[in-house]
Every structure is written in C-alpha cells, then in structure tokens.
BAGUSE-143323 format. One record per atom (N, C-alpha, C): residue in one letter; x negated, y, z negated. Coordinates in pm, whole numbers, padded with zeros to 5 digits, always signed. Example, Ala and Ser with C-alpha at 12.3 -4.5 7.8 and 13.67 -1.06 7.14 Angstrom:
2
A-01319-00569-00780A-01230-00450-00780A-01320-00330-00780S-01285-00225-00708S-01367-00106-00714S-01290+00003-00787
***
This chain:
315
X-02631+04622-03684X-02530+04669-03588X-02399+04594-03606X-02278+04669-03569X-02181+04603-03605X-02170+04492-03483X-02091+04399-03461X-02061+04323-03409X-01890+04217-03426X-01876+04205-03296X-01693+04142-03319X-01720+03994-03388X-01622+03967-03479X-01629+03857-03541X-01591+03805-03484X-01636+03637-03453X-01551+03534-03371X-01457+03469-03404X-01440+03371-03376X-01276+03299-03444X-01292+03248-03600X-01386+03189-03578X-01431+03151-03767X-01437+03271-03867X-01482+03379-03785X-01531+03494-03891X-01398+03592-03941X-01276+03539-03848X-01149+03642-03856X-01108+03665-03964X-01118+03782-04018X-01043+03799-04133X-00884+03739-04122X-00912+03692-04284X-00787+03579-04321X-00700+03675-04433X-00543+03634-04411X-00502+03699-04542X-00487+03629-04688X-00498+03741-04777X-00503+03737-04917X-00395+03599-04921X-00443+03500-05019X-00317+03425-05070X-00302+03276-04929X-00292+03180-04963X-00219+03063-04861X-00151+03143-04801X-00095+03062-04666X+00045+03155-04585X+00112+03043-04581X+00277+03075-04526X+00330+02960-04557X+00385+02961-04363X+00370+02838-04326X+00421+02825-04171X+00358+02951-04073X+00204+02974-04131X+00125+03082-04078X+00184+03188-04014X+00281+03260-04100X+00348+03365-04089X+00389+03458-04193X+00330+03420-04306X+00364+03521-04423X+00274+03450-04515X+00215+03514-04630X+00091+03491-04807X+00249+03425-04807X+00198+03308-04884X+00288+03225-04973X+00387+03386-05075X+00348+03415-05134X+00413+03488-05229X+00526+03557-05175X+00500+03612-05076X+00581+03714-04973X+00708+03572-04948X+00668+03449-04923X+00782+03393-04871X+00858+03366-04996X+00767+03380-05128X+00863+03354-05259X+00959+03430-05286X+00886+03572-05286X+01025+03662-05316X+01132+03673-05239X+01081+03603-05132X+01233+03653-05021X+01314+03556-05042X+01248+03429-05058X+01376+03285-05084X+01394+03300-05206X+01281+03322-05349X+01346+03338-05464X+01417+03453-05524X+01380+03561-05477X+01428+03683-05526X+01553+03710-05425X+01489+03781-05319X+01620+03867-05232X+01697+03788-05185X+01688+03646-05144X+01804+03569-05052X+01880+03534-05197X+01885+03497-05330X+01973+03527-05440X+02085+03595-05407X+02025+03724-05425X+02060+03884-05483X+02151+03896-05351X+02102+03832-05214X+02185+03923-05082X+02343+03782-05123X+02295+03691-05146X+02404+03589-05088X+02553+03617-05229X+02418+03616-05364X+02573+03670-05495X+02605+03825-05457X+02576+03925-05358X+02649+04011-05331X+02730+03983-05226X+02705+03920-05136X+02827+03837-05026X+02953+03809-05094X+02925+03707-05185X+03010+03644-05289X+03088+03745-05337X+02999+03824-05424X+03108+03900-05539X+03162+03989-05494X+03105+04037-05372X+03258+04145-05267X+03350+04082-05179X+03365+03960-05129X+03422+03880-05115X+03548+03836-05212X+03477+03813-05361X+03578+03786-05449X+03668+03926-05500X+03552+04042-05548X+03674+04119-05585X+03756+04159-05486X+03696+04185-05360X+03826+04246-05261X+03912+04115-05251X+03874+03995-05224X+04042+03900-05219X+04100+03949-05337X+04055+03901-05458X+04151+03946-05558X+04197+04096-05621X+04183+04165-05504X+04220+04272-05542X+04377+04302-05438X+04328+04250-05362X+04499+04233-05215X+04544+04121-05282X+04507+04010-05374X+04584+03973-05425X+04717+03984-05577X+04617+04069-05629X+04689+04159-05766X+04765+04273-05684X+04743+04317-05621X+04816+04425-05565X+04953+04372-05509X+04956+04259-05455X+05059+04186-05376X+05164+04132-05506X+05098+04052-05579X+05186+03997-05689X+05245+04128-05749X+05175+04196-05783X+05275+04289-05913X+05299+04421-05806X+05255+04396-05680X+05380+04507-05612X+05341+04591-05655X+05187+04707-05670X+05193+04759-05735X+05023+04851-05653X+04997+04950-05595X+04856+04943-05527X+04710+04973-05635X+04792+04982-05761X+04650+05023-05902X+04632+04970-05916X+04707+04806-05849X+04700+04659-06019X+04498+04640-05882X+04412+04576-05997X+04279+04535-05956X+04269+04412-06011X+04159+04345-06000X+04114+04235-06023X+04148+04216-06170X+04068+04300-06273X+04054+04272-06429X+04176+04324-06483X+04328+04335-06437X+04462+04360-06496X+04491+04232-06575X+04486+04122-06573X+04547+04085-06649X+04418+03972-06768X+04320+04087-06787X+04216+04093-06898X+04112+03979-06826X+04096+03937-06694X+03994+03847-06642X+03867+03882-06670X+03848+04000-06634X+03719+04070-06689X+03636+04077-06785X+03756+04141-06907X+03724+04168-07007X+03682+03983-07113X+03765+03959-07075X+03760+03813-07156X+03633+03763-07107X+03592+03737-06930X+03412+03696-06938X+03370+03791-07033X+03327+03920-07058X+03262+03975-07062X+03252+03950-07248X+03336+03900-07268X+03375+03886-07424X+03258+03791-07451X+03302+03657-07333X+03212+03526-07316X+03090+03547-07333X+03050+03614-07238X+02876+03598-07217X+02832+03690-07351X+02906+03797-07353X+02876+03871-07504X+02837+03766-07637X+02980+03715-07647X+02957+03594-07774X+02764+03539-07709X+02800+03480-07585X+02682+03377-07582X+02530+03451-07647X+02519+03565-07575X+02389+03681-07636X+02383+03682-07751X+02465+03728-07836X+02455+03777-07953X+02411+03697-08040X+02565+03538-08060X+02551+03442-08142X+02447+03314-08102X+02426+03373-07979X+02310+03195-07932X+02172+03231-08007X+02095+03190-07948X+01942+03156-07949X+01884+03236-07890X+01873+03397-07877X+01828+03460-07769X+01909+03486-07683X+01857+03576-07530X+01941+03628-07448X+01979+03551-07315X+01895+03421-07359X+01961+03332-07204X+01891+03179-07278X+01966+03138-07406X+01939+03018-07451X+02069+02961-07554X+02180+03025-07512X+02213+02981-07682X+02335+02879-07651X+02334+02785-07764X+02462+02704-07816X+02384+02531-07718X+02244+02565-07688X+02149+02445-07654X+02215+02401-07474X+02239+02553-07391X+02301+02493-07278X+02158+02552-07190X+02091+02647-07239X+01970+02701-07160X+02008+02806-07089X+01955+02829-06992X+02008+02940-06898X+02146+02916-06826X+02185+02823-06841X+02376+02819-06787X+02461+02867-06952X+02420+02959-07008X+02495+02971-07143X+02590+03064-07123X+02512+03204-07057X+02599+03314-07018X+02710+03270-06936X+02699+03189-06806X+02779+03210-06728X+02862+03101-06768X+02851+03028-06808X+02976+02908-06892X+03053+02985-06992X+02979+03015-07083X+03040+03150-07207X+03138+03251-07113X+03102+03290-07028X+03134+03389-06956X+03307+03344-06872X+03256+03229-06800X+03372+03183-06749X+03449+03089-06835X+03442+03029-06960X+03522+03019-07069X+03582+03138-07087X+03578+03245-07112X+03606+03320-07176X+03720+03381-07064X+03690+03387-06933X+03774+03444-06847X+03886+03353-06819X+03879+03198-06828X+04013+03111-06808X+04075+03126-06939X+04045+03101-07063X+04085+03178-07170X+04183+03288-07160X+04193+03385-07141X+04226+03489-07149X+04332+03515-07016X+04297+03424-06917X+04450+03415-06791X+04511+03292-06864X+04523+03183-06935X+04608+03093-06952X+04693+03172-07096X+04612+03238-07172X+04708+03283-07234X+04786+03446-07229X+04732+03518-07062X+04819+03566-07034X+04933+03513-06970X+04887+03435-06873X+05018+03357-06808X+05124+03257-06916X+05081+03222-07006X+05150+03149-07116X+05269+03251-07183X+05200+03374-07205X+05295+03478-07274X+05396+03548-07165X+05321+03551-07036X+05403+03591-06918X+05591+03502-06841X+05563+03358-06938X+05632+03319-06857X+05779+03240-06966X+05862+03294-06932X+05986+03266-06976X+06107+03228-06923X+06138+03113-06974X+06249+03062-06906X+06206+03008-06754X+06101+02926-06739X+06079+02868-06623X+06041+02959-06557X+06065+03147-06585X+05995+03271-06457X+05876+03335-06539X+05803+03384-06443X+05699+03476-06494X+05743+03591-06464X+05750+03660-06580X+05779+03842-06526X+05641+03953-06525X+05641+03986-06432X+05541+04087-06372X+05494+04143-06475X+05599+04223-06530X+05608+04327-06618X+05558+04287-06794X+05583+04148-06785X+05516+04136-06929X+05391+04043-06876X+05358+04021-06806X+05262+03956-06789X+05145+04090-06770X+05172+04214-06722X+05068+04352-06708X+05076+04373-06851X+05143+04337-06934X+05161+04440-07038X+05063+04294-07140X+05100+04184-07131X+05009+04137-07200X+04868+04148-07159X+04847+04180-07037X+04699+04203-06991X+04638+04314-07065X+04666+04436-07079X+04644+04507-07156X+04628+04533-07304X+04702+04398-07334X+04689+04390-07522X+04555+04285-07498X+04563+04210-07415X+04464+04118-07462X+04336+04210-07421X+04322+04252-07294X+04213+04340-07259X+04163+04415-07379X+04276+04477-07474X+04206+04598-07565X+04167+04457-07738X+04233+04348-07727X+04188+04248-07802X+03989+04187-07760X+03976+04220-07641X+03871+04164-07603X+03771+04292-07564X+03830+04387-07581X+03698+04527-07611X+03685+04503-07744X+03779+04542-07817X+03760+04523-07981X+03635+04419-07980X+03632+04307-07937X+03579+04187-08001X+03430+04234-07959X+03440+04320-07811X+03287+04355-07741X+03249+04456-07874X+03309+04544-07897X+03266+04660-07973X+03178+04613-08124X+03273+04468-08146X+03191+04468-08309X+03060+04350-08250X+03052+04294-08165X+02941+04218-08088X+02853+04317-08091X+02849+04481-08013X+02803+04556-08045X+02708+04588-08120X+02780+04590-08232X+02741+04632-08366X+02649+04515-08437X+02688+04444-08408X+02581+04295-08433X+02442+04230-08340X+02458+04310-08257X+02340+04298-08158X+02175+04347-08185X+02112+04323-08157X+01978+04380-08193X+01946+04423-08104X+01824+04496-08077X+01790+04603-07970X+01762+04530-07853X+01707+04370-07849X+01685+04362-07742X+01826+04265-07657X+01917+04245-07769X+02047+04212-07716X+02135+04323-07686X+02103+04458-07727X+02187+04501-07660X+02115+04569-07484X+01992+04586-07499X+01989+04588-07374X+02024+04539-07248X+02021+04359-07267X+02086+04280-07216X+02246+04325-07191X+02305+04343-07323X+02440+04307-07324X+02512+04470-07257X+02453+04564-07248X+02439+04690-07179X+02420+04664-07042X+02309+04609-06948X+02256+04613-06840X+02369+04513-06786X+02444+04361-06833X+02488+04247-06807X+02637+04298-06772X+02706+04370-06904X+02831+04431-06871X+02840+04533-06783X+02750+04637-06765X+02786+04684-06618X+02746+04685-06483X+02712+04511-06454X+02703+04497-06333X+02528+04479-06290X+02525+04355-06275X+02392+04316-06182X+02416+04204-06072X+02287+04194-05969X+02277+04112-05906X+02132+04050-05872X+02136+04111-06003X+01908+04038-06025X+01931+03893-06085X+01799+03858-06113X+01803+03713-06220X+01885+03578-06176X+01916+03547-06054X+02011+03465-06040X+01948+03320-05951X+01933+03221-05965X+01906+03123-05872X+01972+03059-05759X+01915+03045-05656X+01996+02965-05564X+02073+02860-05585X+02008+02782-05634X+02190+02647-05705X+02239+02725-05778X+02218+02815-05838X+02353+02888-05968X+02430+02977-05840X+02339+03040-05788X+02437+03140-05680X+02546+03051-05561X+02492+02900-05513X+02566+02861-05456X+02707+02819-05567X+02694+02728-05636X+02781+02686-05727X+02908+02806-05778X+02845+02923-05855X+02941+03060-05786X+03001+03105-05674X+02953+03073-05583X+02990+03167-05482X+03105+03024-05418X+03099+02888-05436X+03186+02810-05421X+03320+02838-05499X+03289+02937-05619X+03399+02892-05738X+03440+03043-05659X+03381+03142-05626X+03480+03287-05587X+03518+03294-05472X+03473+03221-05315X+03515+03216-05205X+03610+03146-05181X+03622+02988-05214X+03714+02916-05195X+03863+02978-05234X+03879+03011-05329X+04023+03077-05375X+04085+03166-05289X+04001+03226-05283X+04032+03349-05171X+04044+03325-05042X+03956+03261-04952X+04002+03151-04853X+04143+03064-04855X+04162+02999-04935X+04302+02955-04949X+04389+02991-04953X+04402+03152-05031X+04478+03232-05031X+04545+03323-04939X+04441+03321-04856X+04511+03364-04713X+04591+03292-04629X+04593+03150-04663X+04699+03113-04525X+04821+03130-04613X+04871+03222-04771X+04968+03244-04788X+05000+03396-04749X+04943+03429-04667X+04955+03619-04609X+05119+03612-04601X+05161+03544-04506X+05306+03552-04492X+05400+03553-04625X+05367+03485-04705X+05470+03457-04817X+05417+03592-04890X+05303+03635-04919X+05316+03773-04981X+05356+03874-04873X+05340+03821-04778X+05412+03982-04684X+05577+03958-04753X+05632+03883-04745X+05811+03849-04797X+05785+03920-04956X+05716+03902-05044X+05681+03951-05162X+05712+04045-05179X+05642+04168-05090X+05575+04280-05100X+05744+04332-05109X+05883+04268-05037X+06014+04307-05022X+06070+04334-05150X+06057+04212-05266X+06079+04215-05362X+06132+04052-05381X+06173+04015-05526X+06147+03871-05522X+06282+03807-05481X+06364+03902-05498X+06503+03834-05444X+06434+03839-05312X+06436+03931-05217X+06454+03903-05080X+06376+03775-05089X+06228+03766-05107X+06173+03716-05073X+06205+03526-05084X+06288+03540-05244X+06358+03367-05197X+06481+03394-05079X+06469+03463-05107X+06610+03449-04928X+06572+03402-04839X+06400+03422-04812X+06349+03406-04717X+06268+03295-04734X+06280+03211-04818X+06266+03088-04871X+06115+03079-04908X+06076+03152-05011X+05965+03148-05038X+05949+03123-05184X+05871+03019-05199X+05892+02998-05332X+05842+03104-05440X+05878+03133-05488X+05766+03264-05538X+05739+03217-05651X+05821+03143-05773X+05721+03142-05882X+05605+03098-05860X+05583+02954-05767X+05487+02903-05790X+05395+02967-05687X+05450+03089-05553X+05321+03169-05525X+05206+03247-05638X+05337+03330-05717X+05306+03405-05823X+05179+03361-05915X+05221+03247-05948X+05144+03159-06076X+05003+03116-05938X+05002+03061-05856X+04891+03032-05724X+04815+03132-05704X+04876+03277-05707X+04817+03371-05659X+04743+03426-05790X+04803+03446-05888X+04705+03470-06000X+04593+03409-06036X+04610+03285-06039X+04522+03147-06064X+04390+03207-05964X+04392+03184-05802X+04269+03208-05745X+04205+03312-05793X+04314+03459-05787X+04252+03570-05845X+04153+03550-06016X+04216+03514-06076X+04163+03478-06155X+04007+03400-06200X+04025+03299-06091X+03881+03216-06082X+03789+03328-06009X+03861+03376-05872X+03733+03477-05785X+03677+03537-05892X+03759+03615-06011X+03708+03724-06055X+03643+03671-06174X+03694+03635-06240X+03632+03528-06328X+03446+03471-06335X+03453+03385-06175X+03296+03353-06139X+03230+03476-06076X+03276+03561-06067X+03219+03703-06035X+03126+03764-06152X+03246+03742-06247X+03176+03864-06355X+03081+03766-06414X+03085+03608-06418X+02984+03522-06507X+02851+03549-06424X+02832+03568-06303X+02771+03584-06232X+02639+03719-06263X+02783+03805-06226X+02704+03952-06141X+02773+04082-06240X+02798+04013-06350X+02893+04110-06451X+02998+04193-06427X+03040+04279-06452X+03162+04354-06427X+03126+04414-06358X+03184+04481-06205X+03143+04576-06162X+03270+04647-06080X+03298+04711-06115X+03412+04787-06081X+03472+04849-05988X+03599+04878-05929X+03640+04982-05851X+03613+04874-05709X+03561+04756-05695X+03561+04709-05546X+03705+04695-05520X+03789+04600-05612X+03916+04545-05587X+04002+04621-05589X+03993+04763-05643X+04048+04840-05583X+04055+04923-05518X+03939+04971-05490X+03956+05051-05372X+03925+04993-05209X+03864+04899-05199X+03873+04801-05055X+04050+04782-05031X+04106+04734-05099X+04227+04704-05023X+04332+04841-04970X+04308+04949-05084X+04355+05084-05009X+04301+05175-04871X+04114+05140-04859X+04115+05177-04754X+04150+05092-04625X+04143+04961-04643X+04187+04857-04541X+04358+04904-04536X+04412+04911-04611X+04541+04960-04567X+04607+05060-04522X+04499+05142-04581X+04510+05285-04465X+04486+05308-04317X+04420+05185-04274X+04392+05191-04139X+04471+05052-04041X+04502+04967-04174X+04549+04804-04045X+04699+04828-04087X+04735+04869-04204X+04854+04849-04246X+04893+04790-04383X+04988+04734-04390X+05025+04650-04552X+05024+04489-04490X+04984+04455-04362X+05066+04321-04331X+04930+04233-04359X+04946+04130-04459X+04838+04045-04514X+04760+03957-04384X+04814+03970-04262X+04714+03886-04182X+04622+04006-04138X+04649+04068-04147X+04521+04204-04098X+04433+04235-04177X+04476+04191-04327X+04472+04309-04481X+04347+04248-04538X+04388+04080-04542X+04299+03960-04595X+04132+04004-04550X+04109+03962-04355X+03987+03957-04310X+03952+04096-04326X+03990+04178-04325X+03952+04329-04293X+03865+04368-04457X+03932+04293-04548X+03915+04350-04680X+03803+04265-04692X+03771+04114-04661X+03703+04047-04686X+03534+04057-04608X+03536+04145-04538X+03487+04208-04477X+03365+04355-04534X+03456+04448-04540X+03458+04552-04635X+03376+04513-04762X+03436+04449-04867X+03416+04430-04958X+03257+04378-04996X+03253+04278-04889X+03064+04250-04941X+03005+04356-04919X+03035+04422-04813X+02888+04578-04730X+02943+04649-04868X+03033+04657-04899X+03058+04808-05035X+02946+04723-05144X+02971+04617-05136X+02849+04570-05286X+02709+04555-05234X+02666+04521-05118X+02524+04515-05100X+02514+04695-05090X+02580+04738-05059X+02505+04942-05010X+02492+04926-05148X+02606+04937-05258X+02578+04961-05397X+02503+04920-05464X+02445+04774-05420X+02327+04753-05466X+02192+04801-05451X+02196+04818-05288X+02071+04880-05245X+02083+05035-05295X+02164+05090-05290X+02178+05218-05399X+02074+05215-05509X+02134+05125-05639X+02120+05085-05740X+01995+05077-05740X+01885+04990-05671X+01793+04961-05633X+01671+05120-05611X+01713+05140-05537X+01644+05273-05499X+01645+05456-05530X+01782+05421-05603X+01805+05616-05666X+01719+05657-05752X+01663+05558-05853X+01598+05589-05913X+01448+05528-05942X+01412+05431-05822X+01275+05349-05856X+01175+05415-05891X+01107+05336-06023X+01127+05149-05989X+01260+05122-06080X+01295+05173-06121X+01376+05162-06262X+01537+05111-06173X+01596+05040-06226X+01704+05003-06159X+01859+05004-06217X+01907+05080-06167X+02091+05110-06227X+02112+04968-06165X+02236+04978-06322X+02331+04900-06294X+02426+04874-06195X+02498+04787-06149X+02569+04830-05991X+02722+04852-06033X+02753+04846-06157X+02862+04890-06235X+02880+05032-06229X+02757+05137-06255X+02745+05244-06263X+02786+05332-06161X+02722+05230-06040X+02695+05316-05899X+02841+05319-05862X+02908+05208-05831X+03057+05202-05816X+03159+05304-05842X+03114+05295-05977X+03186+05408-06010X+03190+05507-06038X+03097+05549-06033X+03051+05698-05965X+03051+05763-05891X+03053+05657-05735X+03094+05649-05586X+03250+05595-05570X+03316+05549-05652X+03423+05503-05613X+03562+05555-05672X+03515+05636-05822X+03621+05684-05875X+03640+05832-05754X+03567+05922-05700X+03551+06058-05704X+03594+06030-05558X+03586+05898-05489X+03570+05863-05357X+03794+05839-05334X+03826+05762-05447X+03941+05714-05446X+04040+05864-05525X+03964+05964-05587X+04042+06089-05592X+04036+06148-05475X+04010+06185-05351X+04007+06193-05250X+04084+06185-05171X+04117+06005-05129X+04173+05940-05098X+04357+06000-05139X+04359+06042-05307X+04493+06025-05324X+04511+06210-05271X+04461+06265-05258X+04439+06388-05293X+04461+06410-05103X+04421+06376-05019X+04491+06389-04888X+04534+06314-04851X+04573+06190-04877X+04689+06079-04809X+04759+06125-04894X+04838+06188-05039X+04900+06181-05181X+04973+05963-05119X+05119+05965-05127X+05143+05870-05137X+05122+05764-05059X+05034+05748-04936X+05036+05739-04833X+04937+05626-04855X+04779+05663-04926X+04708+05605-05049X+04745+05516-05065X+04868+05520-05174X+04894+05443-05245X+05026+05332-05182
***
C-alpha cells in the first residue's frame, strides 16, 4: 500500500543545492552563463548609444555612429589578426583567452590615433577630414578583414563569422566587469559636458563665443567615444545600428538638448541590446543568431520608417 513518506524519506533534488534553493548547476548557469551575457549587454548598449549622441554632436551630423571614424572596423581587424595568426581561436601570441579582446582593442586605439593624427592641422581638427579619413582607413581595415578571410580555415572562420557580427555568449565575469569599466566610464564623463555640446551643435564659431573650448571638447569627445566603442566590439563584436538609431528616437521625443538626450539614450540603448539578444536567442532555437544580424534587420527597415514619416524631422 502506498503510504506518505516522512521527513527522511522526502524526495530530494537531483544534484547538491546551493543555499537550499536551487541543484548547484542551475545556480552555475545563472552566475556563470546569464548574469555575463545580461551585465555585457547593459554595457554594450550603454556604450554604443553614448557614443553615438556623441559622434552625432561632434561632426554635427545625425548619420555620423559609433564606427565613423574606423573604431569598429580596426577592433575587428584586431581580434581577426588574433584568430587567424595565433594558436587557435582563443589562444594566440601566448596571452590565452585575453588575446581577442587585447588584439581587438589594440587594433581599435590604433586606428583613432591615426585618425585623429591625420585629422588635425595646424593645432585644429577638422571634422571633415577627420570623416573622410575614417572611411579610408575603415575600407584599409575591411581589405585587411577580407584577405584574413581568405587565410582562415573552416573552423576560424566560423569564429571569425559568428565574432564579427555580434555576440554576447562566452564572456566571464572579471572580463565583463573590466569591459564594462572601460565602456561606461567614458560615457559617464561625458555627460557633464551636455552643455558644451549643446553650444556645439550652433557651430564652432558660436560655440567659442560662448567660451567653449572646443578643440579640446572635440579631441575629449572622440577619445571616450572611441574607448566605449572600442571595449564594446573587443567584447561583444560589432553590432550595429544601436548608436544610431537610439539617439534619433530619443530625439524625436526629448529634443536635441544633451541633458535630456544623454540619460534617455542611456537608457534605451541597453533594453534595444538585451530584446536583440533575447531575439537572437530564441528565433531560431537552439541554434543562435548573431546579435549583429538581428539589429539590423530590425533596425535598418525600422530607421527607413522613421525617415519616411518624420522626412527631416528624423534627422
């Protein structure tokens, strides 16, 4: 006959528990796996939307995004080199698993010191050649991806496929804090200059009228942008369309004035990368898109829209 088991006889669950509230394992994936994955998506929408109200502000301009003046492309050059030419896909040049994202963020300060180097003449930086060198170096640093490419083996290019457009798997808690120090801080700082880019946004004469220093905003404001986006992509790879399209819809609704523009965007910007992730995650399980993909798939067709009933209004 059946009979109730007493306290000794209670069925126990599968596995240790940890603080008799969850199987040990269950508490692994959540501290090792998902609390990762949730905190470098905090981070990396955080970073591209600051640096996306921040490229927009400097070059005066609502298209300029994060990877204009080749930040992107140059990590992506980085961690490429590291895959291809190291020891495997997360060992090479004897640094271990910090190869990619060192490679990665070499490659992205690289590529802003010698845009800003070519940008700046006669004691000024001009906008205009400083976009235009972004673009030579950008198509200097596809070239370099393209023949990496070609030198890759099948299981480097899977890597070097899945890495360039965007993840937020594989990542550890000291690596994710240490990132997310190098993409928040900038952007944080950058806001108590809202005022001096609101004078900006006038143009640069007014704006020294109004006693603002601007080269050295200019050169300040690139610099953070640069690092946010920079420890972004070493991170969580390229993933596109945040930095620019967060700061157009935040400005469609608060305005252009950077004390509204900053928190609102900073805001925005993580929920657009965790949905896209959890997207990513689930459209097609178990199998998992890139969060590069989803972006822009959702963000190009989302931001034709946008121009298509605001027309200049958008922009």
């Amino acid at each position: 006959p059946l009979t109730r088991p007493t306290s000794s006889e209670s069925p126990k669950p599968d596995g240790p528990t940890v603080r008799g509230e969850a199987p040990a394992h269950v508490w692994a994936i959540v501290v090792q796996v998902r609390l990762p994955r949730m905190l470098l998506g905090l981070a990396t929408g955080t970073a591209l939307a600051g640096a996306g109200v921040l490229m927009q502000a400097v070059f005066r301009n609502p298209l300029a995004e994060p990877g204009l003046v080749g930040v992107s492309s140059g990590a992506a050059l980085g961690a490429a080199t590291a895959i291809v030419l190291g020891h495997g896909p997360f060992g090479g040049f004897g640094l271990g698993p910090m190869s990619i994202p060192i490679a990665a963020a070499v490659g992205a300060g690289a590529t802003t010191a010698v845009v800003l180097q070519i940008g700046r003449r006669a004691g000024a930086t001009s906008t205009a050649t400083l976009l235009l060198a972004g673009l030579a170096i950008t198509s200097l640093a596809n070239a370099g991806l393209g023949l990496l490419l070609n030198l890759a083996s099948d299981a480097q290019l899977r890597s070097l496929t899945f890495w360039m457009l965007g993840s937020l798997d594989g990542q550890s808690l000291s690596r994710v804090g240490v990132g997310a120090i190098l993409m928040i801080a900038p952007i944080l700082l950058a806001v108590r200059w809202s005022s001096a880019l609101d004078a900006l946004l006038l143009g640069e004469a007014e704006a020294l009228h109004l006693g603002v220093p601007v080269e050295r905003l200019k050169r300040r404001a690139l610099a953070a942008a640069a690092l946010a986006t920079g420890a972004s992509v070493a991170l969580a790879g390229v993933i596109g369309f945040v930095g620019l399209l967060v700061p157009h819809l935040v400005r469609l609704r608060g305005g252009p004035s950077h004390a509204l523009l900053f928190p609102r965007a900073l805001l925005l910007g993580p929920c657009l990368v965790l949905a896209a992730d959890l997207g990513a995650r689930t459209a097609l399980a178990p199998r998992e898109l890139p969060i590069g993909v989803l972006t822009g798939l959702l963000g190009a067709p989302f931001f034709l829209v946008l121009l298509r009933r605001h027309g200049g209004e958008a922009l």
